[in-house]
N, C-alpha and C positions, 0 to 999 in steps of 0.2 A: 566935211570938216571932222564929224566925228568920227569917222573910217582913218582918216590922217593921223589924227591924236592915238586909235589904237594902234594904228601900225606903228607909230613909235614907242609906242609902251610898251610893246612885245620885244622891239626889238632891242630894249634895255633892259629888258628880265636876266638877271644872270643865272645859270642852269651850273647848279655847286658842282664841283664833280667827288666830292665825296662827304656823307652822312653824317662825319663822324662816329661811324659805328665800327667796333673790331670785323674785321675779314671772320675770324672765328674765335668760338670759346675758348676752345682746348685743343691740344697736340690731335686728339683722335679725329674731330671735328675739320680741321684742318688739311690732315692728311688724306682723309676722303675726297675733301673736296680738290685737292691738287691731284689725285690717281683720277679724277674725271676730267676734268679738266685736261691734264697735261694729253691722256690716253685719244682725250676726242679730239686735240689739236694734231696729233702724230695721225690718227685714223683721217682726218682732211686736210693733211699736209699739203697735198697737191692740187687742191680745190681752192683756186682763187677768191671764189667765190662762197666762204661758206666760213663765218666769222664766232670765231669761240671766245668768250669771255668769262671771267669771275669774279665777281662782287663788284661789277661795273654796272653804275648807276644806270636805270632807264628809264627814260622821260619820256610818255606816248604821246602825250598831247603840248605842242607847241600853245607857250603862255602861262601853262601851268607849270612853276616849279617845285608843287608843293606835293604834286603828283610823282609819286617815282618809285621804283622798285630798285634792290640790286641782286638778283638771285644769286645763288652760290655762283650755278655755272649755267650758262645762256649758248644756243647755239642757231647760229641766223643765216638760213640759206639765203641766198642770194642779192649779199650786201659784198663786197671787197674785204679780204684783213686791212688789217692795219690798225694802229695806234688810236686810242682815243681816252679821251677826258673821262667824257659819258657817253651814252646812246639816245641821242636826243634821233626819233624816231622820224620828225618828218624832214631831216637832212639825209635820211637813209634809204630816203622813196616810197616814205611809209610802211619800209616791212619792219613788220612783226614778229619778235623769238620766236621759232616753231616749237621750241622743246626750253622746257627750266629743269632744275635740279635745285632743290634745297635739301642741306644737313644736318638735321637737327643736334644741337644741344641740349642738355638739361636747362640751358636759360630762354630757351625757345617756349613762349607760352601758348597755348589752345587759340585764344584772341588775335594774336601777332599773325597764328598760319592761318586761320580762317580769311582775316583782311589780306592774305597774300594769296590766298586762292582767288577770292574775288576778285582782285585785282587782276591775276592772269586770268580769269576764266575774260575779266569785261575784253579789254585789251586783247585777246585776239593767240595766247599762245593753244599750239596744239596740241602739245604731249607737256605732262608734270609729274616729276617724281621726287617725294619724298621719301630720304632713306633716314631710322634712326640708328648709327649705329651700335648703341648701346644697347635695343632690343635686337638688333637685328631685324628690325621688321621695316617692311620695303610698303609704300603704296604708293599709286599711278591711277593718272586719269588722262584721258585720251578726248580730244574734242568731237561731238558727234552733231546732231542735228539741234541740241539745245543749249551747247555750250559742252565742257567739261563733263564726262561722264567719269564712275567709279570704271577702272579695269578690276571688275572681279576678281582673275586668278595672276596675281603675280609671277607665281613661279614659271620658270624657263620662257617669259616674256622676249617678245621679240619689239624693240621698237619701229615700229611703221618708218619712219623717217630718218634716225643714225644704221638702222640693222643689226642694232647691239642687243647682246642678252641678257638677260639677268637671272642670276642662279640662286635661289636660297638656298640652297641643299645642305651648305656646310653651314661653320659656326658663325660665320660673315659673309656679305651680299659679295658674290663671285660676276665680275660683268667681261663678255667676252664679244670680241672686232665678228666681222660677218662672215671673217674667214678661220674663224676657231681660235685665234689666239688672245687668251684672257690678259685684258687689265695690268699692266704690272705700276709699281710705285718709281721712281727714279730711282732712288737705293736698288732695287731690283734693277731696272735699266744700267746702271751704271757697272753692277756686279755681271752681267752678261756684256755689257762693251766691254770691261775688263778682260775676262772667257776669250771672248772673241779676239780682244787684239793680243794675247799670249799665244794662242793657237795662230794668228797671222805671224810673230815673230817666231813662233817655233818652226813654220811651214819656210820662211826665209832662211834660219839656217840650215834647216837641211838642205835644203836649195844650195845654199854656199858652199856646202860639205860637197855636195854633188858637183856643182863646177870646180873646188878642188882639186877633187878627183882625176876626174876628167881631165886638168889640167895634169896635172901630173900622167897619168898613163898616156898625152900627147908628147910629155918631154920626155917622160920612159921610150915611146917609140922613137922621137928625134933622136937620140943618142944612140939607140942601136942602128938607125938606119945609116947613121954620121962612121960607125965604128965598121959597118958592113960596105963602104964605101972606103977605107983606109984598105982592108982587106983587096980592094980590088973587086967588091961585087955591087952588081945594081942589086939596091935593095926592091928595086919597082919589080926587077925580073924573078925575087926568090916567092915561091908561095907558100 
């Protein structure tokens, strides 16, 4: 009886799908966090299986709705894309983010990231990086035999599981695909499909110019072979 009574308790738990809390402080905060996100979505485009999110609620343990995380930006091998509320974990086949990313703001307190480290260290994720933009300063931990370890050297880091880099070298964290090309923001994306589709319209009119052309120097021929033919000559027979 009392295993009955629980299973109906649980399965009237409602699991919020949002905190109440802003996505981000500020324009900068914001902007980061959408050039990670949008970038790891394009980099697993073709990966059915390999689900990127941000600021989507996660709930590891069924029952508890009090429990939850919503990292900036979350990336989860081997779940389906697709649409959701939240990431209620054990409709997911119990996996677990492999990789989080949080973006600090200046209203991000010491207390706030230590309990969100805890939290991903218990739960199970493998890689975490937090970047502030405002320092510029990057740190990473990587899951080893006791949980969460520090990654000592940030710079030109490779992550084990996206194969993404990270560059400190300039005056802001530079992160680059496994095939060399860095990070860009949609403004950027949008300025090179522009590029792109002026150069596609310029290559069609030349294109046009060219079968012009060619049209014309066929009708230039037709008419002389028409007027070579009045003459009384085959034009097939002059060379």
């Amino acid at each position: 009886m009392v295993s009955i009574l629980e299973a109906q308790k649980a399965v009237n738990i409602i699991y919020p799908d949002s905190d109440e809390q802003p996505m981000a402080d500020n324009t900068k905060q914001f902007r980061w966090i959408m050039v990670i996100h949008h970038n790891l979505e394009w980099l697993f485009a073709k990966d059915e299986n390999v689900f990127v999110a941000g600021d989507l609620l996660w709930y590891p343990v069924e029952g508890n709705n009090k429990l939850r995380q919503a990292p900036d930006v979350m990336v989860v091998f081997g779940v389906k894309k697709g649409d959701r509320g939240s990431y209620m974990q054990w409709k997911e086949g119990g996996v677990t983010p492999q990789v989080v990313f949080e973006i600090l703001s200046p209203g991000n307190t010491l207390t706030e990231m230590n309990r969100k480290q805890v939290f991903y260290n218990r739960y199970g994720v493998e890689e975490y990086y937090v970047y502030d933009p405002d320092k510029n300063d990057l740190s990473g931990w990587l899951r080893g035999d006791n949980g969460l370890d520090v990654i000592e050297t940030m710079a030109d880091w490779v992550s084990p599981q996206l194969g993404i880099r990270f560059d400190l070298s300039q005056e802001a964290l530079q992160l680059f695909r496994p095939d060399g090309v860095p990070f860009a923001s949609y403004s950027e994306i949008s300025q090179r499909l522009e590029v792109a589709l002026q150069e596609v319209e310029q290559e069609r009119q030349r294109a046009e110019q060219e079968r012009q052309r060619a049209e014309q120097e066929r009708q230039r021929a037709e008419r002389l072979a028409e007027r070579l033919r009045t003459m009384g000559i085959d034009p097939e027979a002059v060379d």
